[in-house]
N, C-alpha and C positions, 0 to 999 in steps of 0.2 A: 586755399583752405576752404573747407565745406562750410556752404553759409545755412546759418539758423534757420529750421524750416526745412530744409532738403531731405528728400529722401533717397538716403544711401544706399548702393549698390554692395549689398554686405554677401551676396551668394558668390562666393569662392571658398574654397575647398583647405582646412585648416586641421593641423595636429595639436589636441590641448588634451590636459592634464585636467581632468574631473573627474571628482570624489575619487584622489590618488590612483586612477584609470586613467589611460591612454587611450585618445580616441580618435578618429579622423572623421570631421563634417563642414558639413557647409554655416563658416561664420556666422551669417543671418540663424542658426538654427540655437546658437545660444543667445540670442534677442529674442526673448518669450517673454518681459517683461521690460519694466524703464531699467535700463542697465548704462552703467559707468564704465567705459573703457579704459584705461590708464596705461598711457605708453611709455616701458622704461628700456635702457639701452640693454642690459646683461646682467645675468645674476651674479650676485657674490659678487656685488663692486659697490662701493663706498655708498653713492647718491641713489644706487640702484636700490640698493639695501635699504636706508632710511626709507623710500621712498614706501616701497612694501610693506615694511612694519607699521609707517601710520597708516597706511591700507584695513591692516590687522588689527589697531588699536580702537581703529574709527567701524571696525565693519559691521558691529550690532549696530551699531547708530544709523549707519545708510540704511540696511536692512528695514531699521523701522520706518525707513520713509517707501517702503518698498522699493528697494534699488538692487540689484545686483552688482555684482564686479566680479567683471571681468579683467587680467591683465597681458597685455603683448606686448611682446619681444619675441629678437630671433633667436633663441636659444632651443634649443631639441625639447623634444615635449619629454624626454627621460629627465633632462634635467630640469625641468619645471619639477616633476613629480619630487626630485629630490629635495628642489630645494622651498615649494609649497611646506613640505614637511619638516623644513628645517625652520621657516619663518612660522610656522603655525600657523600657516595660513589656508582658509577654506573656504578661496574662491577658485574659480575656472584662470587655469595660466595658458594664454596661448602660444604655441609656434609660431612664427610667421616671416620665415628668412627670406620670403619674397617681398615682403611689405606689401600686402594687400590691403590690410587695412589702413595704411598710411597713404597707399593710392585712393582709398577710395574717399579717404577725408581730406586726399589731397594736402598732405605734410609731410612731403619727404621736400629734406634738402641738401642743399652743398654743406660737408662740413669737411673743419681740418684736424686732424693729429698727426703729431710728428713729421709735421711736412706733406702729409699724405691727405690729397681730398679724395671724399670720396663723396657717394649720398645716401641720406640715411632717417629716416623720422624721425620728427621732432619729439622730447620729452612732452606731453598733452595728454589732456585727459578729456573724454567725449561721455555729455549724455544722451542715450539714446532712446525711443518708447521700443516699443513692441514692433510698430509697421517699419521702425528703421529710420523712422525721421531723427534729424538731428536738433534736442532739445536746448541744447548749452555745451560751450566747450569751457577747457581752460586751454589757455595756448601757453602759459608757462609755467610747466610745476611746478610749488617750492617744493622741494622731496622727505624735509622731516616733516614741514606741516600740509602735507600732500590731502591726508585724512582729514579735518576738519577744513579744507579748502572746497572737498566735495560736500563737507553738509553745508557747508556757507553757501555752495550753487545751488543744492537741494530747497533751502531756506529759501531764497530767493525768487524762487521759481513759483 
């Protein structure tokens, strides 16, 4: 795990979903400001879904701390768009079925389903500034109180 203070290696090459646009860049290029990363496994799945709506509930409130949010998963950036628009939600959703950003925060791990290991980032949520340093993480979402768990870091901070 990427420790407080580091600054991350965010230039690799990313498909996301802004202002219901598809777009291809370099991760570091949506770090233009202190931004929240928030990593969920899949859209339209139970914890996945909680997880986004307090995204959505909380997102004027980070805002006023000047935050952004950002969220990744591997899902296609077509279905981000869809389903940005189904959560009402009007933040940046990234692709990322390489896990780039979970290498570069250094959080991918073993996990099991059904018998089956495989490796895969952890649910975490990263704050970031501008240069990429790494401000504060969460290493364990709670997914419906996901959204005031970032202004409680925000507070904090």
């Amino acid at each position: 795990m990427a420790k407080i203070g580091e600054k991350l290696n965010l230039d690799f090459t990313v498909k996301a979903a802004v202002d219901g646009e598809k777009r291809e860049l370099l991760f570091s290029e949506l770090i233009d400001a202190r931004t929240i990363v928030s990593v969920y496994m899949k859209n339209n799945t139970k914890s996945c879904d909680l997880q986004v709506a307090s995204l959505v509930a909380h997102a004027d409130k980070i805002s006023d701390f000047g935050v952004k949010i950002v969220v990744v998963s591997k899902d296609t950036v077509g279905s981000h768009c869809r389903y940005a628009e189904k959560q009402g939600a009007n933040f940046v959703f990234v692709s990322d079925p390489e896990y780039g950003f979970a290498t570069a925060v250094g959080s991918l791990v073993e996990k099991k389903m059904y018998g089956k290991t495989f490796v895969g980032p952890t649910r975490s949520a990263y704050l970031i500034d501008e240069s990429g340093k790494l401000l504060a993480d969460i290493e364990k979402v709670d997914s419906p109180n996901h959204g005031q768990q970032i202004v409680d870091l925000i507070k904090s901070l």
